[in-house]
C-alpha positions as CSV (number, residue, x, y, z in Angstrom):
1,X,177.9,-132.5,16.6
2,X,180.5,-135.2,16.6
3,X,179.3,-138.9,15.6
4,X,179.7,-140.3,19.2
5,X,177.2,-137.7,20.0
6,X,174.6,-138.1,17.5
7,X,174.8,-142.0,17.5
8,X,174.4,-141.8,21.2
9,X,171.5,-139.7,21.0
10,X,169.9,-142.0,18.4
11,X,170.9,-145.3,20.0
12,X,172.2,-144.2,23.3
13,X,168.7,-145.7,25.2
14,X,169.0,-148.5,23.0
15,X,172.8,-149.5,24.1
16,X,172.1,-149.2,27.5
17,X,169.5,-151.5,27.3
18,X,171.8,-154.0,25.8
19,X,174.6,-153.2,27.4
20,X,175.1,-156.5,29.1
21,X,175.3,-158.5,25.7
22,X,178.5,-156.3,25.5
23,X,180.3,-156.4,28.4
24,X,183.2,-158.9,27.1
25,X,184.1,-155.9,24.3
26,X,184.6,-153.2,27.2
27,X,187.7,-155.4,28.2
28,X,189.1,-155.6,24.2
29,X,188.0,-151.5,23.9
30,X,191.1,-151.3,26.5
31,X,193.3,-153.9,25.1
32,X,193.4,-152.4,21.8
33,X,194.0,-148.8,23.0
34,X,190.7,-147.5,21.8
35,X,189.8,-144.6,22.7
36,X,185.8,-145.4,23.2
37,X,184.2,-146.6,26.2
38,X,181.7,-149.1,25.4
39,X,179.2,-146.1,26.1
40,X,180.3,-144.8,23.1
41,X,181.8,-147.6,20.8
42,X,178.3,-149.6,21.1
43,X,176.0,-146.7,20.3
44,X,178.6,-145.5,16.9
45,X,178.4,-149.6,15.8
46,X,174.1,-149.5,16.2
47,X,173.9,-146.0,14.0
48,X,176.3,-147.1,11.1
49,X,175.1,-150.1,10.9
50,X,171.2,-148.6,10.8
51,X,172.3,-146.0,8.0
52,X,174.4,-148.7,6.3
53,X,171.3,-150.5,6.4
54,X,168.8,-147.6,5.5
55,X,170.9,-146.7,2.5
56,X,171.5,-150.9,1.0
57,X,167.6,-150.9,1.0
58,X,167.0,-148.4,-1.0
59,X,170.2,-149.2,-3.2
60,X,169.2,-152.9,-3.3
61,X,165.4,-152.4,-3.9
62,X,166.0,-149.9,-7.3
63,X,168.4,-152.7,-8.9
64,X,166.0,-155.8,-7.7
65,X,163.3,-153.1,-9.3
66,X,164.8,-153.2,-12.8
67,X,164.9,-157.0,-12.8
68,X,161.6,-158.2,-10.5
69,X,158.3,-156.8,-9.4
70,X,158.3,-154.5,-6.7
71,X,157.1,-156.9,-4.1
72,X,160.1,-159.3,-4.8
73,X,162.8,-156.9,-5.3
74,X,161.8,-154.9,-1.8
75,X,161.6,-158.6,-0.1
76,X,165.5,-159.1,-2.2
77,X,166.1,-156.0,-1.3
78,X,165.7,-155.7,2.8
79,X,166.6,-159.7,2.9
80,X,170.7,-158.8,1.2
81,X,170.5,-155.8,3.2
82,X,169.6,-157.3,6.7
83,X,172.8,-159.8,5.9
84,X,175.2,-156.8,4.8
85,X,174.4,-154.8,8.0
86,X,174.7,-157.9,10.3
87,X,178.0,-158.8,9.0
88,X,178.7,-154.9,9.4
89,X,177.6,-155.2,13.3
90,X,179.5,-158.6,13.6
91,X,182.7,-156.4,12.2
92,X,181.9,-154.0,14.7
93,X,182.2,-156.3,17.6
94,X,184.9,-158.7,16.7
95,X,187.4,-155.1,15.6
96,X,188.7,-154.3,19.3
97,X,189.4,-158.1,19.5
98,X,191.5,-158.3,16.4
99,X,192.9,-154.7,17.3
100,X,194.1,-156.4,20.5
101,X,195.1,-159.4,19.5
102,X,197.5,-157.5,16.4
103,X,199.0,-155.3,19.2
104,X,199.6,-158.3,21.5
105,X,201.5,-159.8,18.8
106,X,203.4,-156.5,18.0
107,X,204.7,-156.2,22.1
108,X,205.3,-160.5,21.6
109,X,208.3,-159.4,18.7
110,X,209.8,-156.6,20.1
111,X,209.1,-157.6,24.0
112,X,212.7,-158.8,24.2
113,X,215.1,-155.8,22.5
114,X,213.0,-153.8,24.9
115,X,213.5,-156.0,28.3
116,X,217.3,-155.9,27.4
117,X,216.8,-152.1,27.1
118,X,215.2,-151.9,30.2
119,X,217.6,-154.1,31.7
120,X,220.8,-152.2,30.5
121,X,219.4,-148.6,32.1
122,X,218.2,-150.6,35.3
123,X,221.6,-151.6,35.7
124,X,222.6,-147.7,36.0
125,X,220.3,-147.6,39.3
126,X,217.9,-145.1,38.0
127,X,214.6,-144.4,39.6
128,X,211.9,-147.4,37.7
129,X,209.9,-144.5,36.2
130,X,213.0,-143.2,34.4
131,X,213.2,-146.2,32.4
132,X,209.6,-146.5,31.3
133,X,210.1,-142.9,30.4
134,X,213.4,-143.4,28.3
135,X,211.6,-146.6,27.0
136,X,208.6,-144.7,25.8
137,X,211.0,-142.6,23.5
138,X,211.6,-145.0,21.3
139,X,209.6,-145.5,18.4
140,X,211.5,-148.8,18.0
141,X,209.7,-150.4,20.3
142,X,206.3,-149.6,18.9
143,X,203.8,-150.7,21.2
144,X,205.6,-151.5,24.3
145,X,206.7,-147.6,24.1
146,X,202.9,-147.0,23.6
147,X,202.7,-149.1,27.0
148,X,205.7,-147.3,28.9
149,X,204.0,-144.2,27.8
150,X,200.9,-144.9,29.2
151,X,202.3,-145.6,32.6
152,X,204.5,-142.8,32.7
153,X,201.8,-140.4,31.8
154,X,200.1,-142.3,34.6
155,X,202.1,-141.2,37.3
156,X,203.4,-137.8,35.7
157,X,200.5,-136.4,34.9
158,X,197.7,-138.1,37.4
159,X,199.2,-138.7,40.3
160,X,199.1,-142.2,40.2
161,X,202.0,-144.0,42.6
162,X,204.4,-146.1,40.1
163,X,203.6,-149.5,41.6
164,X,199.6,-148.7,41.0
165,X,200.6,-147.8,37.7
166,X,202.6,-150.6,37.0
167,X,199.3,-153.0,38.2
168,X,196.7,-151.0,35.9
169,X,199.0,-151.4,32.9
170,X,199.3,-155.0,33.4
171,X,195.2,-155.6,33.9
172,X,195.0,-153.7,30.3
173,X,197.9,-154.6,28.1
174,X,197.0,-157.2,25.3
175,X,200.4,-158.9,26.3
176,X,200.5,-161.7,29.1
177,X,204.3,-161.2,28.5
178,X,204.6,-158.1,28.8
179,X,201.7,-158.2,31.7
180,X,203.8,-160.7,33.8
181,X,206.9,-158.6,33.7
182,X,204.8,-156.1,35.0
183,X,203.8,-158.0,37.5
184,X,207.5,-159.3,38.5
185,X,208.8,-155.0,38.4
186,X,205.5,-154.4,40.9
């Protein structure tokens, strides 16, 4: 059994349940090109964290133990190890954010080599999907050919018209640049 599935079968109940205190990382999950839903992602942050935990208490409480009674060094113990796991869980739900934000800033410096790229073949009169396929090619262009790919692969292999992919990129890339000339090609 894979970790998504035993963390949702441990925590699955638990997620859903909270699942509205989560809603803003659903959006970031995306962003970042993630490939969790926030049915899975919250469930895998709630079991590590609870094992991380599980594991600093008993870790905690046997080196508290060689230096204070029992009672303090358990109290020592579960107090560091409450801290530890909540700065785990805060990791946990900040990550997609700082995932999206690092690939928004990746399509920022390389956003204009590849709109002069798409420009160039444009110019040739190609059909739009041809560029965004020659554009996902190039590992130059890191993420905006991780973008292009993802709409190609849009309309190739789902069926997906090219100006309805062209709109669901935009909604999910990290880049308002490269969003808004999305927008302008739709």
């Amino acid at each position: 059994m894979s970790l998504v599935g035993i963390s949702y079968r441990f925590f699955g109940d638990l997620s859903n349940y909270t699942r509205p205190h989560f809603v803003d990382i659903n959006e970031d999950l995306h962003k970042a090109n993630m490939n969790f839903t926030l049915e899975e992602y919250v469930p895998i942050a709630m079991f590590i964290t609870f094992v991380t935990f599980a594991a600093e208490v008993f870790l905690f409480v046997s080196i508290f133990a060689l230096f204070a009674d029992i009672f303090t060094a358990f109290l020592l113990g579960c107090t560091l190890s409450a801290t530890v796991s909540g700065l785990l869980f805060f990791l946990f739900y900040t990550y997609p954010s700082a995932v999206a934000k690092s690939r928004a800033n990746k399509i920022r410096k390389v956003l204009p080599f590849a709109a002069a790229y798409m420009t160039t073949i444009a110019s040739s009169r190609l059909h739009p999907i041809t560029i965004f396929k020659t554009l996902s090619k190039f590992k130059e262009y890191g993420e905006v050919s991780i973008e292009a790919r993802s709409i190609v692969n849009d309309v190739e292999l789902f069926g997906v018209n090219f100006s309805t992919a062209l709109k669901k990129r935009a909604k999910k890339t990290p880049s308002q640049e490269f969003a808004e000339l999305l927008w302008g090609l739709h």
